[in-house]
Phi, psi and omega in degrees: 000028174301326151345303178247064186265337196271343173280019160267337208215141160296116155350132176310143202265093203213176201090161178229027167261157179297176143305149203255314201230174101237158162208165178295153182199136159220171165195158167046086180264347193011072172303126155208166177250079179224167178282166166327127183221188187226154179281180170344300193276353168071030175215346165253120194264165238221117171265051206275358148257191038220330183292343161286292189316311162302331164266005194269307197316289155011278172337278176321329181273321193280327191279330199256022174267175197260307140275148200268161160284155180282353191184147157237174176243121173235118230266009186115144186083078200257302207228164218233142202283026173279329176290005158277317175303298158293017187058016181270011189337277172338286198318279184321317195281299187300003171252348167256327201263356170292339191290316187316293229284340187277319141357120175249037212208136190284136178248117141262123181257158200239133189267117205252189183267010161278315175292305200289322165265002169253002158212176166286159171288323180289338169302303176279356171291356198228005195255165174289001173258037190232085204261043183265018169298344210260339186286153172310127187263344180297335171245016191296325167301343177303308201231136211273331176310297196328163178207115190307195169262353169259026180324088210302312184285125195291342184295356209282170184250184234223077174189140186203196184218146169220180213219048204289009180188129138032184131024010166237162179242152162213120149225175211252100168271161168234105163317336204229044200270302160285110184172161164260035183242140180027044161246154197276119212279022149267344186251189191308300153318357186266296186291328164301316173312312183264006145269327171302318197275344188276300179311307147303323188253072189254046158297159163280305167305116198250348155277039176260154134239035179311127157067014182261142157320277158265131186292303200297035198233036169211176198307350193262353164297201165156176179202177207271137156290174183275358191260318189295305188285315154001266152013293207291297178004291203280336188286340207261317198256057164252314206292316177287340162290301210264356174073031178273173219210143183205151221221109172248137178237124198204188187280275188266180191281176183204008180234149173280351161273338178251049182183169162265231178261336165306271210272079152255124196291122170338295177249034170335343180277304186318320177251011181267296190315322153320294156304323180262035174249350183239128164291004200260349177292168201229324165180167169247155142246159197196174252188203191042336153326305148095325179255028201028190178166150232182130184187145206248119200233211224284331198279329162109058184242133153274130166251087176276146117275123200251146195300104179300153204284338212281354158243045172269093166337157178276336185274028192199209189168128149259106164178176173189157142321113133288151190244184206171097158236169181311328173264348216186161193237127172232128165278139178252102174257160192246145186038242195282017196252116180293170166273146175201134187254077189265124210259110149340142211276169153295160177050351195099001191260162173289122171292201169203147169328310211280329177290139167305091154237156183302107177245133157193155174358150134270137182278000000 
């Protein structure tokens, strides 16, 4: 990825309008009440009671800023699936959100492959982690895609759009739409998912990606149904009539540059032609990576990804503030979370890798 060594670093900070907005961003908080572990691969290590302590902190900074945020985003992995294995499912969930409640801010949540394995997708639909009472209710009649919160159907996916100021947009994808993780192994969407990762995937271990074509073709992954990217579609080119400016959030990453070969969304090409079929995006963020990661493509779309709590040293903290102007977007980040400065494309047009812009650090 020498190619893309300038998608490390952010656009000069530059404009004189004022701030509009702000909000929060954490991701992969994987909570449990266990001792220090290692990831899979046995070689980055897992802070998994000390990752409550990195979010009280959190709190505490988002409470105690001077404009406070209008909203945070918590990108997914909230409590971590070793608490399935000890039945602590519940337990675990009900000890970060008492920490959430401290917040002086409306949370939105993104559901990652850690909620799929300590609950069902029926579970969590029904859970505190189901934060679509928050979506805009002024356009549901709009888009053919809505899906209330009481959606009768088990195939439905995890997704919605909200409106926190004039001209910006926000939505939530569900990265696991597609997936065998906590769908119900009768239905459609259960059997296709695991025809497709069978197919792509004939390892016996289906989180192996040993010997794969596409590596991001195993279980701990997932990808959009065609009704979801519909969806996305119909949201995107309302956002391009009305000029709005727009901001997509999802588990996984969905550009290869801002992630490795892994942990990528199954179709991920499927939903980038989408997203670069619209000028009003602005950028996506996403979770799971666990080392972050930050790239800018051909389309002028910024792809963050953010550095996860749950491999945050205790002498350190992942998360940060967007700050939201008319021109620009600036991550203020905490710890391993870089500062980053992202500049609206103009008019509304597609940038290009090629085109001349200025890069350097964000301060």
């Amino acid at each position: 990825m020498d190619e893309d060594l300038s998608c490390q670093q952010g656009a000069t900070i530059t404009g004189t309008s004022d701030m509009l907005f702000s909000f929060g961003v954490i991701a992969d908080i994987q909570y449990a009440d266990l001792e220090d572990g290692y990831d899979y691969l046995e070689v980055r290590q897992r802070y998994y009671r000390h990752s409550l302590q990195h979010l009280q902190n959190a709190i505490k900074d988002w409470n105690g800023e001077k404009v406070r945020p209008q909203f945070v985003l918590q990108l997914g992995d909230i409590i971590d699936g070793f608490n399935a294995q000890y039945s602590t499912s519940e337990k675990a969930l009900s000890r970060v959100m008492k920490k959430f409640k401290k917040l002086s801010a409306p949370v939105h949540h993104i559901w990652g492959n850690h909620e799929l394995y300590n609950f069902s997708r029926s579970y969590l639909e029904k859970s505190v982690l189901n934060s679509k009472y928050l979506q805009d209710q002024t356009l549901l009649s709009n888009f053919a895609g809505d899906q209330t919160t009481t959606e009768a159907s088990a195939e439905f996916y995890y997704a919605y759009h909200f409106c926190p100021k004039t001209k910006f947009r926000f939505i939530l994808l569900d990265t696991y739409d597609l997936s065998i993780l906590g769908r119900d192994p009768s239905t459609k969407k259960y059997q296709d998912s695991l025809c497709l990762l069978r197919e792509k995937n004939p390892n016996k271990n289906l989180n192996s990606p040993v010997g794969l074509t596409d590596y991001q073709f195993v279980q701990f992954n997932g990808g959009f149904s065609q009704d979801q990217l519909d969806w996305v579609n119909e949201v995107l080119a309302y956002a391009d009539k009305h000029q709005e400016r727009v901001v997509i959030a999802g588990h996984i990453p969905i550009h290869p540059h801002s992630s490795n070969n892994v942990c990528l969304a199954w179709n991920y090409e499927e939903a980038l032609a989408v997203i670069h079929s619209h000028p009003s995006v602005v950028c996506y963020l996403a979770g799971h990576l666990h080392v972050g990661g930050y790239c800018l493509d051909s389309h002028g779309v910024h792809h963050i990804t953010l550095e996860g709590i749950i491999e945050t040293p205790p002498d350190s903290n992942a998360f940060g503030t967007v700050f939201v102007y008319d021109d620009r977007m600036v991550l203020k980040g905490r710890g391993r979370v870089p500062d980053l400065v992202m500049h609206y494309r103009k008019d509304h047009s597609a940038a290009s890798c090629n085109d001349t812009v200025e890069i350097t650090v964000a301060e």
